[in-house]
C-alpha positions in Angstrom: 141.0 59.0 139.8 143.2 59.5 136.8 142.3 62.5 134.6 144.1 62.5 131.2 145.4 66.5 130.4 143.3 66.8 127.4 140.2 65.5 129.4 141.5 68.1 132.1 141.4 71.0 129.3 138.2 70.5 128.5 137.0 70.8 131.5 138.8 74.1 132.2 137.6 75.0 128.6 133.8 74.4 129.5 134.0 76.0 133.3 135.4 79.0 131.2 132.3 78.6 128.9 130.0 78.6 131.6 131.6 81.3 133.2 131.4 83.8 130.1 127.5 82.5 129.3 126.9 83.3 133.0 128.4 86.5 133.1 127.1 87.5 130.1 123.7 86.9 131.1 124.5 88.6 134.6 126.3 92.1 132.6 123.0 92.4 130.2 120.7 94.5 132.6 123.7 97.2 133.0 123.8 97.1 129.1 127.7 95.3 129.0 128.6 92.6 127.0 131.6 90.5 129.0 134.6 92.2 126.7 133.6 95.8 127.5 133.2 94.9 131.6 136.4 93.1 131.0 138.3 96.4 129.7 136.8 98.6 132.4 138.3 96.0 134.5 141.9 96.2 133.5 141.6 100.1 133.3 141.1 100.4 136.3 144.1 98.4 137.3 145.6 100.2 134.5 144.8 103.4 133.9 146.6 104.9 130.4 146.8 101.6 128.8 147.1 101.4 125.0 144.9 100.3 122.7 147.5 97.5 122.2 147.8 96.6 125.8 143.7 96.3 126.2 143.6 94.3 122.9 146.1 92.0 124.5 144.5 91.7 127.7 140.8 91.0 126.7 141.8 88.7 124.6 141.1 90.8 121.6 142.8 91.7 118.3 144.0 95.3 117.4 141.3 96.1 115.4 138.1 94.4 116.9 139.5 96.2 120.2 139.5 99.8 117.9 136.4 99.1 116.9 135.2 98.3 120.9 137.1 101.4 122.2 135.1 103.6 119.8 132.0 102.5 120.6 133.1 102.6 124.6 133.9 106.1 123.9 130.8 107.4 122.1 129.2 105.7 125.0 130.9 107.2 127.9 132.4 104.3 129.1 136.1 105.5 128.4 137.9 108.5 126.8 140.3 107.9 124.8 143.5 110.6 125.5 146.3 111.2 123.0 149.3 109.6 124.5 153.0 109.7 122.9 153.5 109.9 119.3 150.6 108.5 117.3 149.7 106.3 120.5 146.7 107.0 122.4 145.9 105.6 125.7 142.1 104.8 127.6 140.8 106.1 130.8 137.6 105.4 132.9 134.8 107.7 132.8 132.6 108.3 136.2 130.1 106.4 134.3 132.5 103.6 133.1 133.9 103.5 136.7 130.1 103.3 137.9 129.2 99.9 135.8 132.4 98.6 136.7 131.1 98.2 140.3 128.1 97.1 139.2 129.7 94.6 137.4 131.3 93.7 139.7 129.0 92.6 142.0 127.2 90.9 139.7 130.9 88.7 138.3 131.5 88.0 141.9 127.9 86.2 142.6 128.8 84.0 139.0 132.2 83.1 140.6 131.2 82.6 143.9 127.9 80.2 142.6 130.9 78.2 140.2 133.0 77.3 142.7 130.6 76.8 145.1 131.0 73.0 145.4 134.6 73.8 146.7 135.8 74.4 150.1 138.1 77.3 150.3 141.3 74.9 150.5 140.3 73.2 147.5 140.0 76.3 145.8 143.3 77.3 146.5 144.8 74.3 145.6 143.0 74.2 142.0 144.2 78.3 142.2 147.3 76.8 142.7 147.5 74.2 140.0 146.4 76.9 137.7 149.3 79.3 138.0 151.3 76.0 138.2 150.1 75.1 134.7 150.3 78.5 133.2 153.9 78.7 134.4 153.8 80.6 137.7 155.3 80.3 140.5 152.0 80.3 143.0 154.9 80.0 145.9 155.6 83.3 145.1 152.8 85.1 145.9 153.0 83.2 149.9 155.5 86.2 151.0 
């Protein structure tokens, strides 16, 4: 079957809908909307990112990401440390590292239920077409 790439983007636009309604509605019991389980996410895979960096990677601008951070903070989600010259960089609290793993369990069972129509080689191929499209080299990552 022939699948015309703007046909194939909205499809990858609506899984990706799905996925955030899901998740969203999976995150609201631990009282975490997808962005802020998102940035305890990458702060744990990078601990001491910027303000910039977090923006960037949640998909975020500058200041709706200030305005997040803040509110992580006063929460106890994250501190927020000064870092060189006027920068300041984000760390995980106990209690942001606790409803990240909470989170995470709960993000894994959307996933898993999404995909769950495809066997584990069709998964990697479409994993595989993905970094393909985006420009990677999925290759790469066989060594």
């Amino acid at each position: 079957m022939k699948h015309h790439p703007a046909e194939v983007g909205l499809a990858v636009k609506r899984l990706q809908h799905r996925h955030h309604r899901a998740m969203s509605q999976a995150l609201a019991p631990l009282g975490l909307s997808l962005v802020q389980w998102d940035t305890l996410r990458h702060l744990q895979r990078q601990p001491d990112a910027s303000l910039h960096d977090l923006a960037v990677l949640t998909f975020q601008t500058d200041q709706s990401f200030g305005s997040l951070a803040v509110r992580m903070a006063e929460r106890g989600l994250i501190e927020r440390v000064p870092g060189p010259g006027r920068a300041v960089r984000h760390r995980l609290t106990e209690e942001g590292a606790r409803l990240l793993n909470e989170g995470q369990v709960l993000a894994e069972r959307v996933v898993r239920s999404s995909f769950s129509a495809l066997t584990a080689e069709q998964l990697d191929q479409l994993g595989d077409l993905l970094d393909l499209a985006l420009g990677n080299d999925p290759a790469a990552d066989e060594d």
